[in-house]
N, C-alpha and C positions, 0 to 999 in steps of 0.2 A: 094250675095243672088240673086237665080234668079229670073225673073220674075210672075213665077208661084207662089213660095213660098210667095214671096209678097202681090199676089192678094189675098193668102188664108189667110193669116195676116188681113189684109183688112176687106176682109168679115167677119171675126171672131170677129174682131171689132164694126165693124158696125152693125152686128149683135145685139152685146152684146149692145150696146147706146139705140138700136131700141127698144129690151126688156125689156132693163130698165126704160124705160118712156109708159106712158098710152095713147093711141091711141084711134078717133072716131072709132066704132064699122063698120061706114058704113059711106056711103058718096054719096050722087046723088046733079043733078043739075036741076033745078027747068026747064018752059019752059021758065020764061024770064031770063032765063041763069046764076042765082042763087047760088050757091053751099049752100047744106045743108046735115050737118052732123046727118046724123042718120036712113039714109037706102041705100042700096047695096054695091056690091062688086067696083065702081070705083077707090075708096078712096086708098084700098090696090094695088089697080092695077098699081095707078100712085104711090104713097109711093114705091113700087117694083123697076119702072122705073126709078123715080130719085133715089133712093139709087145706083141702076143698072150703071148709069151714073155718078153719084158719087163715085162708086170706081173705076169705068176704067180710070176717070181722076186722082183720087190720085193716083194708082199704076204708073199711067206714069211719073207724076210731081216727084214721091221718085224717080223713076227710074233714069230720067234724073239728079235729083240732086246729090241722092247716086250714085255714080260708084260701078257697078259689081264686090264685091272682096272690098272692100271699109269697114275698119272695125270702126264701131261705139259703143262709151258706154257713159253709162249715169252715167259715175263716175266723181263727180268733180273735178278739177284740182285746187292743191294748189299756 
């Protein structure tokens, strides 16, 4: 599998975890530096970022683990 194929696996994932659990609507930070959930766009901007970075590291880590051509199943062995 190559890389691509992976990363879209990935996302498809991540995706799907993201939309299945319920999220603050909004997110700012106070001035004495506070976070408080429940006005603007911050909140999804960083959610975005770390997922973003969260799957450029697991497509790497499968990558490096699985080998290219490398055939896996999740049938058990007796």
């Amino acid at each position: 599998m190559d890389k691509e194929k992976l990363a879209k696996i990935v996302a498809e994932k991540i995706d799907g975890a993201v939309n299945a659990s319920e999220h603050p609507k909004k997110f700012y930070i106070t001035e004495n530096g506070r976070g408080v959930v429940d006005g603007g766009d911050l909140y999804n901007a960083v959610l975005k970022d770390a997922l973003e970075v969260l799957k450029v590291a697991l497509v790497d880590i499968i990558a490096e683990v699985i080998p290219s051509g490398a055939k896996t199943s999740t049938a058990k062995k007796s």
